[in-house]
C-alpha positions as a printed NumPy array, in Angstrom:
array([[  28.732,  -70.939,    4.313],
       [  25.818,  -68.628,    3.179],
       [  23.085,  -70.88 ,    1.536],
       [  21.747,  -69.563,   -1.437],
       [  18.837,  -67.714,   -2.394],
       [  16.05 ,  -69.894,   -3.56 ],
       [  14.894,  -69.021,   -6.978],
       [  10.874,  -68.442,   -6.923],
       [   9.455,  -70.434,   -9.432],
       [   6.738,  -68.757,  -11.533],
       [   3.661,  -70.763,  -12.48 ],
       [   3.39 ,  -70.586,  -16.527],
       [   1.261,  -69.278,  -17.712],
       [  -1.809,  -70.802,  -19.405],
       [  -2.008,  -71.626,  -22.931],
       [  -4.548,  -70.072,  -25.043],
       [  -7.261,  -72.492,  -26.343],
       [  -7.187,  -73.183,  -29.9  ],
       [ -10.044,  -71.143,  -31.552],
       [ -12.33 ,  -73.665,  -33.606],
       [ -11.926,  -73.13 ,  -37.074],
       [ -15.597,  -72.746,  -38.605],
       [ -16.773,  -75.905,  -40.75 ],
       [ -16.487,  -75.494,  -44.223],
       [ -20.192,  -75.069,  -45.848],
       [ -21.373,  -77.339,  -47.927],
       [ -21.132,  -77.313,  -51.849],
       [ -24.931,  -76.522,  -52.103],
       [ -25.621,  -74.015,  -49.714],
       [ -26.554,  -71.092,  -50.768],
       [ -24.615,  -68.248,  -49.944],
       [ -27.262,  -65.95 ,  -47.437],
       [ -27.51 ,  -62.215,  -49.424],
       [ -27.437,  -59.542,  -46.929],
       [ -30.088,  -56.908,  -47.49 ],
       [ -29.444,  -53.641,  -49.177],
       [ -30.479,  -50.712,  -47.426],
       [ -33.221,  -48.931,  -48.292],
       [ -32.241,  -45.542,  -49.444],
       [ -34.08 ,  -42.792,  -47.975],
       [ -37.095,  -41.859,  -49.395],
       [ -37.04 ,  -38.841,  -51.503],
       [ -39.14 ,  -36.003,  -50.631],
       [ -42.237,  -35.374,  -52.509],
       [ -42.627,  -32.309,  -54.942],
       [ -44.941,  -29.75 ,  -53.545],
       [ -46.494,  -29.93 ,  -56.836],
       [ -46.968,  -33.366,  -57.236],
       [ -50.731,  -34.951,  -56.423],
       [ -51.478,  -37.29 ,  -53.168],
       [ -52.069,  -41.133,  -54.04 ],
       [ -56.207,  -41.467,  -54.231],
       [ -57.671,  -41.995,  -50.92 ],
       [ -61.161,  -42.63 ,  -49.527],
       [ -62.375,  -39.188,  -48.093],
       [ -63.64 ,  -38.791,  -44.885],
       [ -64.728,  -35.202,  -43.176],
       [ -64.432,  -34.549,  -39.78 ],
       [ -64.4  ,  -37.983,  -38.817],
       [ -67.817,  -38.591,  -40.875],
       [ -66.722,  -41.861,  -42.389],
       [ -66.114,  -42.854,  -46.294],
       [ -67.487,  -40.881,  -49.003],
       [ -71.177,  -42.555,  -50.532],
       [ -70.551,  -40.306,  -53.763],
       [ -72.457,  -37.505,  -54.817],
       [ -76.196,  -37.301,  -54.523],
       [ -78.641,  -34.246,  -56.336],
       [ -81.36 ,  -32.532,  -54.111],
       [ -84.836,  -32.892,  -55.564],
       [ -86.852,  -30.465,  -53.927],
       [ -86.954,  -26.624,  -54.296],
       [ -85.386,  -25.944,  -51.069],
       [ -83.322,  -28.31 ,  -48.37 ],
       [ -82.635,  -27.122,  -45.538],
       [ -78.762,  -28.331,  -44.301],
       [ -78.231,  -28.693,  -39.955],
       [ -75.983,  -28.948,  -37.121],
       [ -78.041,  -30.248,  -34.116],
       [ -80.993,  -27.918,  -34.414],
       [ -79.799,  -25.297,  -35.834],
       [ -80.144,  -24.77 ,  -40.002],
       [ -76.813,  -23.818,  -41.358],
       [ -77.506,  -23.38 ,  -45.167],
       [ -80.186,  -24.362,  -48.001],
       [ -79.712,  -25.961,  -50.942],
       [ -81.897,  -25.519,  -54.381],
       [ -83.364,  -27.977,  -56.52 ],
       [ -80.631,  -29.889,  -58.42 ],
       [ -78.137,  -29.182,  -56.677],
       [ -75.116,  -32.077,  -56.448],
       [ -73.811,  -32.867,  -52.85 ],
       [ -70.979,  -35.443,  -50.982],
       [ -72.862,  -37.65 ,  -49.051],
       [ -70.634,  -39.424,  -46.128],
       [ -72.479,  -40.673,  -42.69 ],
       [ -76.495,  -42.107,  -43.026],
       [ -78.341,  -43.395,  -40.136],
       [ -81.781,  -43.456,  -39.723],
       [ -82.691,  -41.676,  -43.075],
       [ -80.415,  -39.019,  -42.396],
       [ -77.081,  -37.994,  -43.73 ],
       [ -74.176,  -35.817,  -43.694],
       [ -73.506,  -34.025,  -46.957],
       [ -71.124,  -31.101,  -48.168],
       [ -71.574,  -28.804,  -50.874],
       [ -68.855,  -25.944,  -51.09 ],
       [ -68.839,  -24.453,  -47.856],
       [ -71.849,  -26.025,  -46.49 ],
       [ -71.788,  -29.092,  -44.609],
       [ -74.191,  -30.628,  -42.133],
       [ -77.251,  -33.507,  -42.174],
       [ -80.209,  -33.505,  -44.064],
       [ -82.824,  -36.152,  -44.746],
       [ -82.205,  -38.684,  -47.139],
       [ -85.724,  -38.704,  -48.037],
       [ -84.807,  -35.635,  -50.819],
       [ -81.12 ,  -36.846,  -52.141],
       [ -82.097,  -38.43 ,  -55.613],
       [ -79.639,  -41.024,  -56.366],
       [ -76.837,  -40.662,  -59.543],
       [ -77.382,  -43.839,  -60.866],
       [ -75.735,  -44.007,  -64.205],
       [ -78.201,  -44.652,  -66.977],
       [ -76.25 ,  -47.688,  -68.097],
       [ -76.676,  -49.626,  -64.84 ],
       [ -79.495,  -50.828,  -62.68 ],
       [ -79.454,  -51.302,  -59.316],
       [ -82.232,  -52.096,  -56.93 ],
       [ -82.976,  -52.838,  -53.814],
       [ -84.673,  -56.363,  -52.596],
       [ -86.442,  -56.261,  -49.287],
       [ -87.955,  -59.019,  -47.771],
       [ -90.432,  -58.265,  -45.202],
       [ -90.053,  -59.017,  -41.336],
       [ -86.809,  -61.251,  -40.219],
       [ -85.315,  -61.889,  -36.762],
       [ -87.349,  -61.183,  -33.746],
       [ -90.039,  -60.399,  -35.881],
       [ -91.706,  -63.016,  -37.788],
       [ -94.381,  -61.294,  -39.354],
       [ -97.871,  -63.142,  -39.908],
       [ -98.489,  -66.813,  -39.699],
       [-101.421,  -68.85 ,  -41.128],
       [-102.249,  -72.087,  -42.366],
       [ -98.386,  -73.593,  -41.113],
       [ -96.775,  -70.671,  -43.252],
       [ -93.846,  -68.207,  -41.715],
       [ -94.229,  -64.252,  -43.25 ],
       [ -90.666,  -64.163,  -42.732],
       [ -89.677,  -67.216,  -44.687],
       [ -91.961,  -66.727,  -47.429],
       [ -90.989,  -63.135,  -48.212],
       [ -86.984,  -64.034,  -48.006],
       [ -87.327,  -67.65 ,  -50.001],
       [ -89.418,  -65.296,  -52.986],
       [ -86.991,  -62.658,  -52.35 ],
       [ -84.177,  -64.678,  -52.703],
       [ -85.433,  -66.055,  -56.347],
       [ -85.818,  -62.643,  -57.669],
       [ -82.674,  -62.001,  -57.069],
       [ -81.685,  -65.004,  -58.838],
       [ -83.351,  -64.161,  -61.399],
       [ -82.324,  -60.167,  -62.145],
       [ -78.608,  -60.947,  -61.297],
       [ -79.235,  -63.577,  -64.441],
       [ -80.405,  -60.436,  -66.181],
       [ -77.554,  -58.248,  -65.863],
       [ -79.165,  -56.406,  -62.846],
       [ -76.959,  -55.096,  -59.354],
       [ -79.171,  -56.439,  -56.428],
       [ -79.082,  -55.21 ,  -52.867],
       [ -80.611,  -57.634,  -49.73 ],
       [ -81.12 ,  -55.215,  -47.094],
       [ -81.502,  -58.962,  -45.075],
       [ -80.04 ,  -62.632,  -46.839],
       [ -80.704,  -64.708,  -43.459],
       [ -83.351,  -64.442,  -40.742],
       [ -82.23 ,  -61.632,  -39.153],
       [ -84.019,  -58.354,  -38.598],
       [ -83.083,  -55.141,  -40.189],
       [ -84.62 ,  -52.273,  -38.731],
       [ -86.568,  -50.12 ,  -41.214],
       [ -84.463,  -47.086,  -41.418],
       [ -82.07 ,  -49.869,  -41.858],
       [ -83.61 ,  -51.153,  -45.291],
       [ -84.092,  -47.511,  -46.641],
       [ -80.355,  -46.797,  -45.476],
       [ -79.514,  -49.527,  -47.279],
       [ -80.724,  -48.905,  -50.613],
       [ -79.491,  -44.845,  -50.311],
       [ -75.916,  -46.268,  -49.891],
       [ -75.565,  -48.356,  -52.687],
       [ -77.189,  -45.436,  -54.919],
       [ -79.613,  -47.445,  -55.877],
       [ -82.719,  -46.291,  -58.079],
       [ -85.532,  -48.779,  -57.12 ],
       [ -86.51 ,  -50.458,  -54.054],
       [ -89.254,  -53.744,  -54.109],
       [ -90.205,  -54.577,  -50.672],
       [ -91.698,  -58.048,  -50.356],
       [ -94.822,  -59.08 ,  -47.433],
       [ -97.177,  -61.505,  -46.923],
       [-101.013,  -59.857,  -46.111],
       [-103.331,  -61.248,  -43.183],
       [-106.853,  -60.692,  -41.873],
       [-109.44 ,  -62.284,  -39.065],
       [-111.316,  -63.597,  -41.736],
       [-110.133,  -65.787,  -43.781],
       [-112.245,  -65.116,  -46.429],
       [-110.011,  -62.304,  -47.434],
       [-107.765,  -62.999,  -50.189],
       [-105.612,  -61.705,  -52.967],
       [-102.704,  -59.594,  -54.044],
       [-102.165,  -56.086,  -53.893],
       [ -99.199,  -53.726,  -53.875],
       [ -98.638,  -50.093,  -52.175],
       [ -96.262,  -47.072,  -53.505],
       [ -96.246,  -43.732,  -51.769],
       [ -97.648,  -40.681,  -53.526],
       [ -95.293,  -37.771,  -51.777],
       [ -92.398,  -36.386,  -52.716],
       [ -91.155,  -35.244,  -55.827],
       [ -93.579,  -35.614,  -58.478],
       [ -91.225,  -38.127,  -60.758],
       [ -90.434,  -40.518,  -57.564],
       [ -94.012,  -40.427,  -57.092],
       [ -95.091,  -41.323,  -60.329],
       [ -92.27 ,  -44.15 ,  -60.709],
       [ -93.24 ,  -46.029,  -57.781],
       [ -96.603,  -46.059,  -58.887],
       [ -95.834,  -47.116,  -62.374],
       [ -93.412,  -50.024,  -60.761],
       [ -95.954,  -50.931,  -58.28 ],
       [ -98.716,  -51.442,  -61.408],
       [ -96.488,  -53.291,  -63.275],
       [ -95.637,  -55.896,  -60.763],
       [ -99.36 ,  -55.879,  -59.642],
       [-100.285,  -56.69 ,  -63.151],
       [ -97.941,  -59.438,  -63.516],
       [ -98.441,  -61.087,  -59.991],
       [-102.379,  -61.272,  -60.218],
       [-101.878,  -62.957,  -63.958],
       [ -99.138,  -65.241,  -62.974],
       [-100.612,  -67.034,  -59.594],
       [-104.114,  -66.019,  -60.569],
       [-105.034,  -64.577,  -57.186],
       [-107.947,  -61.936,  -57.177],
       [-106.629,  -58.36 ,  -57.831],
       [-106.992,  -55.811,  -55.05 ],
       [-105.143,  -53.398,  -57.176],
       [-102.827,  -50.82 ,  -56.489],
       [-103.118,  -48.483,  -53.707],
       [-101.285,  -45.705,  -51.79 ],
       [-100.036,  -46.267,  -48.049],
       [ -97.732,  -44.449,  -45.865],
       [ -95.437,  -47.502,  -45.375],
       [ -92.211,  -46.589,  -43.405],
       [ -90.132,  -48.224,  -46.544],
       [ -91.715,  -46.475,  -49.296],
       [ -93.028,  -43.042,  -47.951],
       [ -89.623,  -42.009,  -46.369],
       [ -87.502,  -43.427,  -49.236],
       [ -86.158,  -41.33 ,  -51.932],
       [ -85.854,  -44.052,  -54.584],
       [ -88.818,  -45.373,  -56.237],
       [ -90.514,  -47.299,  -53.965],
       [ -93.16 ,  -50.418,  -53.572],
       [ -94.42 ,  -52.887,  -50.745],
       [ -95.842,  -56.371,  -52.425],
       [ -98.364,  -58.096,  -50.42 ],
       [ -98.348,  -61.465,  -52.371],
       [-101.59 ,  -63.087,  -50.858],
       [-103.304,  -64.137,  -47.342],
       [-101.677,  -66.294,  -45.079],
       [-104.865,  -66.403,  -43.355],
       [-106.623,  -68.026,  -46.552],
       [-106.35 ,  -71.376,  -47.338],
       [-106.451,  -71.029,  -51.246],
       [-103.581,  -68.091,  -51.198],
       [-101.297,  -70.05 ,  -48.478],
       [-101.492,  -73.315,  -50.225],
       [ -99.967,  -71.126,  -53.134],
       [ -97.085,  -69.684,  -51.08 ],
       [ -96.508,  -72.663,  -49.735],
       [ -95.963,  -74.182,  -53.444],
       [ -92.115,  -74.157,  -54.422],
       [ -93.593,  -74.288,  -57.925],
       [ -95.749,  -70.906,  -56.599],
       [ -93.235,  -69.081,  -55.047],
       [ -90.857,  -69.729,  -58.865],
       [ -93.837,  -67.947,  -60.478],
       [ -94.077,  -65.12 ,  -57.883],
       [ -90.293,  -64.343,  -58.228],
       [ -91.03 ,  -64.297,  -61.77 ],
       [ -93.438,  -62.494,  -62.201],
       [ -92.002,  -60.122,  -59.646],
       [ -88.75 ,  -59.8  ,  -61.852],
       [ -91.246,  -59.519,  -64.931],
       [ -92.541,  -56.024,  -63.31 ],
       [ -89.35 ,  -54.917,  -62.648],
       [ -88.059,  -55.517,  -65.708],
       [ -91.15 ,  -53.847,  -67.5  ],
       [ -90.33 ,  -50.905,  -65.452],
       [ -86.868,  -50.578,  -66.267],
       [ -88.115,  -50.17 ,  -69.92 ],
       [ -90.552,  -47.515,  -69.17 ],
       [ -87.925,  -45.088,  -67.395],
       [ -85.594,  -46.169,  -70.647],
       [ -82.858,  -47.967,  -68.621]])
């Protein structure tokens, strides 16, 4: 008898696992918006105008505004080489300034020429000027009877500035701490916030210390009007120093100070009194002094200001 065939029994197959059903949210969730996209953008009309940007040229930085040449004849370079002249009055770009230089275009001519001869565009309804106090940093100036040039000239400094930003005035620090701006530095300064007057601030000493008094210094070259400014700012502030500390008057005098005679704007250097004396340093040492300095400081500034008709 033939035994029978056994049947091969399949395994079964595996039963799919039950897919999890997501939770429900809760009532006071807040359904997640998904983002629009952001159509393309349209292209712009040749015609219409960019969006306002700072200019640079060539990779010479961010535009200063426009500055006017006040001599008869300024000579524009490229290294050495002169690669136009510019007349009297006329109104240039200025961009880059280092070391009382700068790169300016007019029309078709671009290059550097010295700062010393760019008059600044001030409007006539604003005044800005530049505050300067002597020394700073690594250099402290003269020292006398326990007294700091440095920290004299920035404290005084410091309270003029008080006093003409009470007045309505734009002030410019070329230094607010004791550091040490170089002196290209300070005119640089004052040429890039077009400012139109520049008070530097010192301390005076001598080997005898008998010598006493205040005195300030303009510089006579240049254009005949920035000549004759500086020395009308520089007698006003003389005036008003010598009356308000009542230190002997050694008047008003021309120097060729590296602030004043290579800076375009009108420019003075205030020596307030000796360090080396002992009357003139007990002064500056005065809080109560150094209030009337600022003062009388501002005083001349301001009496300026009304003689140009600003």
């Amino acid at each position: 008898m033939k035994k029978p065939t056994p049947v091969k029994k399949t395994a079964p197959k595996p039963k799919p696992k039950p897919v999890a059903k997501p939770k429900p949210k809760p009532a006071n969730t807040k359904p997640v918006a998904k983002p629009n996209p952001k159509p393309a953008p349209k292209p712009t009309p040749a015609t219409s105008k960019p969006k306002p940007t700072t200019p640079t040229v060539n990779g010479h930085g961010k535009s200063y505004g426009q500055r006017i040449v006040n001599v008869s004849e300024l000579n524009v370079r490229k290294t050495r080489s002169t690669v136009g002249v510019l007349k009297k009055g006329t109104k240039v770009t200025m961009y880059d300034v280092k070391s009382g230089w700068a790169y300016v275009t007019s029309g078709k001519i671009a290059g550097y020429v010295s700062t010393q001869y760019l008059q600044s565009t001030t409007p006539a309804n604003r005044k800005i000027i530049v505050i300067d106090a002597g020394h700073g940093g690594k250099d402290p100036g003269a020292s006398g009877n326990k007294l700091v040039e440095k920290e004299v000239t920035l404290n005084v400094a410091q309270r003029v500035e008080k006093l003409l930003k009470s007045a309505g005035i734009e002030v410019v620090m070329t230094r607010t701490g004791d550091t040490y701006p170089t002196l290209e530095d300070r005119i640089d300064t004052g040429v890039k916030a077009n400012a139109d007057t520049f008070v530097s601030i010192h301390c005076n000493f001598f080997s005898k210390a008998s010598a006493n008094g205040t005195e300030t210094y303009y510089h006579n070259g240049g254009p005949a009007d920035r000549a004759n400014h500086s020395k009308q700012l520089a007698t006003f502030i003389n005036e008003r120093l010598v009356q308000a500390i009542d230190t002997t008057n050694r008047g008003v005098k021309k120097e060729e100070y590296r602030v004043i005679n290579s800076n375009p704007l009108a420019a003075v250097l205030v020596e307030l009194g000796f360090l080396s004396n002992k009357q003139d340093a007990s002064k500056l040492a005065s809080n109560k002094y150094r209030d009337i300095a600022a003062k009388a400081i501002y005083q001349g500034i301001l009496d300026y200001y009304k003689y140009i008709g600003k």
